[in-house]
C-alpha positions in Angstrom: -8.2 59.7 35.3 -9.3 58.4 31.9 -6.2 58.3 30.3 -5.0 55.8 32.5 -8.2 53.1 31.9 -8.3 52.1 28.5 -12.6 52.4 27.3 -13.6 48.9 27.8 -15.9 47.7 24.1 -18.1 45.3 24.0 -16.8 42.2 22.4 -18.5 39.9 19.3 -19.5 36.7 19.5 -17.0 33.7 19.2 -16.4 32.2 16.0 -17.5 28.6 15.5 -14.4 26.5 15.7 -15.7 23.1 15.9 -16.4 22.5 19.0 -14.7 21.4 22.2 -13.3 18.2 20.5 -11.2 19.2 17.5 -8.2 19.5 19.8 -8.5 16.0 20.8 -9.4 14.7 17.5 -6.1 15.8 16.3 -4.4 14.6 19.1 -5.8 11.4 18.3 -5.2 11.7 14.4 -1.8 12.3 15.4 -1.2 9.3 17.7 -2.7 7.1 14.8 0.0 8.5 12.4 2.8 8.4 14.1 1.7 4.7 15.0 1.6 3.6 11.8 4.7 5.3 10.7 7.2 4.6 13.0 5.8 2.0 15.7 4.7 -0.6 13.3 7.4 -1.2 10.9 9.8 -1.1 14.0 7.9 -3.7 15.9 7.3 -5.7 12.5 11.5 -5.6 11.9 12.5 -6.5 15.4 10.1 -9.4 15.0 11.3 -10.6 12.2 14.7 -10.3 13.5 13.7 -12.5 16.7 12.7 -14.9 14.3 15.8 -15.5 12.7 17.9 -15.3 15.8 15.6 -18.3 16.9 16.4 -20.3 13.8 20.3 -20.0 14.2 22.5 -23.5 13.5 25.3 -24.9 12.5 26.0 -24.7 8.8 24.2 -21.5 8.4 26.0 -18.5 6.1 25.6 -15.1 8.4 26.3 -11.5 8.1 27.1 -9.8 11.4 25.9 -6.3 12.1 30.0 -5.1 11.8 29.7 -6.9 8.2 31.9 -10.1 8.7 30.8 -12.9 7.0 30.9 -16.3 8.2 29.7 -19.8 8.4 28.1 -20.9 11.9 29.7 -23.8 13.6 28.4 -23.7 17.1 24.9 -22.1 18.1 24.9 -21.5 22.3 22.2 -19.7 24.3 23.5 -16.4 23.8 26.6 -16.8 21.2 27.5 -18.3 18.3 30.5 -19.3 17.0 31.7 -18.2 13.4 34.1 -19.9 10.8 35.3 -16.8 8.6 37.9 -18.6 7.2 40.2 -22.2 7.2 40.8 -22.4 11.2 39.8 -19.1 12.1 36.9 -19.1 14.3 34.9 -16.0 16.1 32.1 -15.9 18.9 29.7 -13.2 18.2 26.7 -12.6 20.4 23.4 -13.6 18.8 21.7 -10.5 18.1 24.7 -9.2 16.1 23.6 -11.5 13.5 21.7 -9.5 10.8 21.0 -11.4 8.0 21.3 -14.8 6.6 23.1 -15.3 3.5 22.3 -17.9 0.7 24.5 -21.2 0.8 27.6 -20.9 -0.9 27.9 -17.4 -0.7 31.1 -17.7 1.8 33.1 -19.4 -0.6 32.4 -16.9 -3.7 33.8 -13.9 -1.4 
């Protein structure tokens, strides 16, 4: 019968690991690094980005997210048109815009 019950020994005392909180801590550590890294700078861009949708109008030199480049002739609620080049215009949504581009830029390109 005793080969089928392994001898039971008595067990040492557990080693000090830090205490009941160090998981959490680095939970927490955690959190605050990935906040910092990847939350922040994303909320800081699409801020930024709100701003310049907000200062849209006409006469403005754009880039569009699909890289056209044009010069804004009409600014609605939710489109704007573009002039890429003599008598072509373009309606683009607003948030396709991605970056403003310095005056006279359209006509060096």
């Amino acid at each position: 019968m005793n080969s089928l019950i392994p001898p039971a020994f008595a067990q040492s005392a557990p080693a000090a690991t830090g205490g009941q909180f160090a998981p959490l801590l680095v939970m927490v550590v955690f959190i605050v690094i990935f906040y910092f890294l990847l939350m922040r700078p994303q909320q800081k861009k699409s801020k930024e980005h709100q701003q310049l949708i907000s200062k849209l109008s006409a006469g403005d030199e754009v880039v569009t997210n699909g890289g056209m480049l044009g010069k804004i002739t009409e600014v609605g609620e939710s489109f704007v048109t573009l002039e890429v080049a003599d008598g072509v215009r373009v309606k683009v949504q607003k948030f396709q815009v991605s970056a403003l581009m310095p005056k006279g830029t359209l006509k060096s390109a």
